[in-house]
C-alpha positions in Angstrom: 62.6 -3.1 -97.0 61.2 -2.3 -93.7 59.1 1.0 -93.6 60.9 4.0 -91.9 59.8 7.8 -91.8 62.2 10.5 -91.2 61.8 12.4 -88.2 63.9 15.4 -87.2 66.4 14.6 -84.6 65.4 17.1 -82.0 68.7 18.2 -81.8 68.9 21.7 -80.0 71.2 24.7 -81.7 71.8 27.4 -79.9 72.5 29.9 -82.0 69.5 28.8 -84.1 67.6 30.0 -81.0 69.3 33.2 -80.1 69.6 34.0 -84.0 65.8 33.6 -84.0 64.9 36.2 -80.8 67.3 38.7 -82.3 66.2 38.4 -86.3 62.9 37.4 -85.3 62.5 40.2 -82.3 63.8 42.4 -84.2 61.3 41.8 -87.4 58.6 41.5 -85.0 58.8 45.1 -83.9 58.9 46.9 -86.9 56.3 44.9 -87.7 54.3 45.2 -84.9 54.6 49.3 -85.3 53.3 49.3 -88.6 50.6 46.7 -87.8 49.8 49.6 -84.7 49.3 52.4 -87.8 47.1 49.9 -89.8 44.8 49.5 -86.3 44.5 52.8 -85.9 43.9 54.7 -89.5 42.7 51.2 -91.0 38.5 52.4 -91.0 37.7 48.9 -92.6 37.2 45.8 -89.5 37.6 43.0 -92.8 40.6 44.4 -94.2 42.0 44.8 -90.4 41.6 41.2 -90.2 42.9 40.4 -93.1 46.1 42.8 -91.8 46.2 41.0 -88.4 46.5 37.4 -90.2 49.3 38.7 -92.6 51.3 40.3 -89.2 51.3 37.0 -87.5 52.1 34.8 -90.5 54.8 37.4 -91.5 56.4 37.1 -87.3 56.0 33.1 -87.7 57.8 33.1 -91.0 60.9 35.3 -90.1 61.5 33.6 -87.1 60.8 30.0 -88.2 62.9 30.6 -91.0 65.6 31.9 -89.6 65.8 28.8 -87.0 65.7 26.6 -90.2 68.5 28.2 -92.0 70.8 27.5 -89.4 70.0 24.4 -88.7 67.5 23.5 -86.0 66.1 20.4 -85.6 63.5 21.1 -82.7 60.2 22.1 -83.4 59.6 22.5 -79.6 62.7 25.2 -79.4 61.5 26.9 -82.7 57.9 27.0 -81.0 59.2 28.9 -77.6 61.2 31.1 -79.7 58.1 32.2 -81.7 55.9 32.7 -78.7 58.4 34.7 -77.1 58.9 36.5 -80.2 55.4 37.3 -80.2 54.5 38.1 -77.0 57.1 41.2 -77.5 55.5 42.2 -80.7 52.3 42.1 -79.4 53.2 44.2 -75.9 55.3 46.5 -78.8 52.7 47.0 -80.5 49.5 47.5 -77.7 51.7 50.4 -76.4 53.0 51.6 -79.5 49.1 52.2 -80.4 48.6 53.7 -76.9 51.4 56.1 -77.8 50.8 57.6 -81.3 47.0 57.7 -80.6 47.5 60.2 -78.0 46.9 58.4 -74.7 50.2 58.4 -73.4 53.5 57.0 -73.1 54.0 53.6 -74.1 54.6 51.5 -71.4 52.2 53.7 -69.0 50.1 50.9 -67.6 53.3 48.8 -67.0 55.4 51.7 -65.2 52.2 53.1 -63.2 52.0 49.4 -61.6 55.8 49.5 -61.0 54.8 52.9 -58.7 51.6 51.3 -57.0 52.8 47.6 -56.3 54.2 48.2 -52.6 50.6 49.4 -51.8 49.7 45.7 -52.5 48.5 43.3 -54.1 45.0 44.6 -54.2 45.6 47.9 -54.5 48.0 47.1 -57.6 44.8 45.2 -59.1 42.5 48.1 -58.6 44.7 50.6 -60.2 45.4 48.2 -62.8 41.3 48.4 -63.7 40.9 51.9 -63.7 43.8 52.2 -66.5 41.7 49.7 -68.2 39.2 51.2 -68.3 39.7 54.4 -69.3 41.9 52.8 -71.9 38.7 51.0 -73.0 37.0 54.9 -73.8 39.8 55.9 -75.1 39.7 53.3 -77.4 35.9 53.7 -78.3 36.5 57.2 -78.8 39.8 57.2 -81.1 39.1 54.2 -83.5 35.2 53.2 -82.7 35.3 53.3 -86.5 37.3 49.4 -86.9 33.7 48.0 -86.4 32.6 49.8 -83.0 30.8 52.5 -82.6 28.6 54.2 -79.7 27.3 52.5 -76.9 29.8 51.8 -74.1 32.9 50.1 -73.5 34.3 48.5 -70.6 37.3 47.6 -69.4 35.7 43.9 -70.1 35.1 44.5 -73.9 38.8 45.8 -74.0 40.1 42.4 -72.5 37.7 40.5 -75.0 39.0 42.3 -78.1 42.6 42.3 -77.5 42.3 38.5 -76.0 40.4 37.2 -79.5 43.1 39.4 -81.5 46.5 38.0 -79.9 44.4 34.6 -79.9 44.6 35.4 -84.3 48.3 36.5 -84.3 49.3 33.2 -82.4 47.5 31.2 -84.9 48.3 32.6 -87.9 52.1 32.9 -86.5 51.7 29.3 -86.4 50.3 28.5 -89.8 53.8 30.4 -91.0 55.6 28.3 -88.9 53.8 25.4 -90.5 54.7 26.6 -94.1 57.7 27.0 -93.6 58.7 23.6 -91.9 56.7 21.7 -95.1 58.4 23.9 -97.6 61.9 23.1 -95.2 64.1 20.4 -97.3 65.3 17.4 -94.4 68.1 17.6 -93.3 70.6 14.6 -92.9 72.3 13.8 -89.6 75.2 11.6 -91.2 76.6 14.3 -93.7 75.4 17.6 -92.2 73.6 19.1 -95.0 69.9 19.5 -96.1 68.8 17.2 -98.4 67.7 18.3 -102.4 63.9 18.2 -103.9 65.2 16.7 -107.2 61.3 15.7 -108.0 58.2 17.0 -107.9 55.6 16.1 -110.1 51.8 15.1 -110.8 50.3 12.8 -112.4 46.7 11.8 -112.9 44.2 9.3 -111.8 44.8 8.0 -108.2 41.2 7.7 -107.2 42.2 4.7 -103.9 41.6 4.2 -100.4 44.9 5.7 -98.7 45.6 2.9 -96.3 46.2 0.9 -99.5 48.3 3.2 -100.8 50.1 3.5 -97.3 50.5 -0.4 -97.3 51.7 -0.5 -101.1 54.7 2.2 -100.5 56.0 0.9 -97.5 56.3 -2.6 -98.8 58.5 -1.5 -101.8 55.3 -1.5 -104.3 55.1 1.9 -106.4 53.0 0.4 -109.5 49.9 2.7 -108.8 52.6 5.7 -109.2 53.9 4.3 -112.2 50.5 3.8 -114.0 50.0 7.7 -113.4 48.8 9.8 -116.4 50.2 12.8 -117.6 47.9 15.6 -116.4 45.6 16.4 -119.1 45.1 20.1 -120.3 41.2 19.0 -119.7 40.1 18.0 -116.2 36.7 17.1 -114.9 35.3 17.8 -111.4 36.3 15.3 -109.2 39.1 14.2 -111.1 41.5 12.2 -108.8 45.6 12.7 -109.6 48.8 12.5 -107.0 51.9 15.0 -106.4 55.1 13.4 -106.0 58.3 15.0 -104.0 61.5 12.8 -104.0 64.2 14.8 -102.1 67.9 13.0 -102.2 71.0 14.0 -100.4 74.1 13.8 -103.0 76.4 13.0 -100.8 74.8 9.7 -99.1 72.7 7.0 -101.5 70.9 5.9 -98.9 69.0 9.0 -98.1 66.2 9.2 -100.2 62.7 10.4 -99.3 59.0 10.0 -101.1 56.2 12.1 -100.2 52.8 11.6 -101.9 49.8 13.9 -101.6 46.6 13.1 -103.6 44.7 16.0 -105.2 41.3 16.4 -106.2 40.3 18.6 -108.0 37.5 21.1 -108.0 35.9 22.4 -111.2 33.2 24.9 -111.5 31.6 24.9 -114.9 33.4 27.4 -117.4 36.1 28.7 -115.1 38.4 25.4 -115.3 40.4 24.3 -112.3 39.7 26.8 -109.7 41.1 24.7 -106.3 42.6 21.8 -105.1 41.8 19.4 -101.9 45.3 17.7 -100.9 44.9 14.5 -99.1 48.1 13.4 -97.2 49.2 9.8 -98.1 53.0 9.6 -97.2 55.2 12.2 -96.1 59.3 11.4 -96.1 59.3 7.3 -96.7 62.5 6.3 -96.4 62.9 5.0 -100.3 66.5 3.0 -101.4 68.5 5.0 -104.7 67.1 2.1 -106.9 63.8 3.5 -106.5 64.0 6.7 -106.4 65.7 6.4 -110.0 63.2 4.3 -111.1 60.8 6.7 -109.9 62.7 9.8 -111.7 63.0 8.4 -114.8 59.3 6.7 -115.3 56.7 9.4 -113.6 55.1 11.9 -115.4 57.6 14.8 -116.4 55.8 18.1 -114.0 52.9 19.9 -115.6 53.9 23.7 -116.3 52.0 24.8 -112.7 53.8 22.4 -110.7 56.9 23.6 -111.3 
């Protein structure tokens, strides 16, 4: 058979995308209030990291998730979605932390500007540094303690702090998004419904070059996946094994997809399998129902972690 990957169809769904602002929006700002308490009572600049990573996974994952779950098929959409998603949490929660901290009404910087724009344009810009920087004391004096203390603090080191922290919730709101389309089951065009992980397994000792492997698959030739070892209850440093996912769609035989990671694993001496380095070797290879039974029945039945 000739190789062929599936792809998502691109195909837009509105209320996919309007289900995702509202859900999403309206996870992001309860989020983004509590993630304002954490900045300010949180004394501890590591565990405030920690909390900023967790918000913007959490954001990427309600609103990915709820684009999935009904049915969208562009990434790009999902994508605009979050960001817009996110650039409301992050303006609820800047003012939100403005306004319980005690330095005024949420919103102030925004509706002061709204007062001084028909002065002009530089004018507008002016005023819009002198809130900055007496946000920027305020903000030294009320919560110096999340890894700032003393010294002084301009209006720059304000734009620098709050750039490099929405520049952490945008990545980490992507990393969600990124779990949750790999966790995502495809979905098939021709019947309308996602597709079922009826396999996933490991096996061990797949220690080749992945352009073999690559070129072995495609062309219809799964022996090194058949000669896989159960996974032994002993394993060395460096050992080499693979994890299999077949996921089938029910109602249509001829949708039937492999993915193959390889796995090494990482041993330190007395502790047993602490990690695992995945190496991607196929993902969603277009398999026909002959071998994807074969492939059922003759792999190695899944370890107890891999269930």
């Amino acid at each position: 058979m000739s190789a062929k990957y599936y792809k998502k169809s691109g195909r837009v769904s509105l209320p996919a995308f309007v289900a995702a602002l509202v859900l999403g929006g309206g996870a992001g700002i309860v989020l983004a209030a509590g993630y304002a308490y954490a900045a300010l009572y949180n004394p501890i600049i590591y565990i405030q990291f920690i909390i900023t990573i967790i918000f913007g996974a959490l954001v990427g994952w309600v609103v990915t998730s709820t684009s999935v779950k009904l049915k969208s098929r562009n990434t790009l959409v999902d994508m605009l979605a979050l960001l817009i998603v996110l650039g409301v949490a992050i303006w609820v929660y800047w003012a939100y932390w403005a306004h319980i901290s005690g330095y005024g009404d949420p919103g102030f910087v925004q509706l002061s500007l709204q007062d001084k724009f028909m002065a002009g344009p530089m004018a507008t810009w002016a005023y819009a540094l002198d809130e900055i920087r007496g946000l920027g004391e305020f903000y030294e004096l009320s919560i110096g303690k999340r890894g700032r203390s003393g010294g002084s603090f301009s209006g720059g080191d304000l734009h620098y702090l709050w750039a490099a922290e929405a520049a952490i919730i945008v990545l980490s709101a992507l990393g969600g998004m990124l779990m949750v389309n790999l966790e995502s089951a495809p979905y098939n065009e021709a019947t309308k419904t996602a597709s079922t992980l009826v396999l996933k397994t490991r096996g061990h000792g797949f220690d080749g070059e992945q352009e073999d492997y690559v070129t072995a698959f495609e062309a219809g030739d799964f022996s090194t996946l058949l000669a896989l070892a159960p996974v032994p209850e002993v394993i060395e440093n460096e050992d080499t094994g693979a994890e299999v996912k077949i996921y089938r769609d029910p109602g249509d035989l001829s949708f039937n997809l492999l993915t193959v990671e390889k796995l090494t694993y990482k041993v330190e001496e007395k502790e047993g399998p602490v990690s695992n380095s995945y190496t991607h070797i196929i993902g969603n290879l277009y398999i026909t129902a002959d071998q994807a039974d074969m492939l059922e029945a003759k792999l190695p039945a899944p370890p107890p972690e891999a269930d």
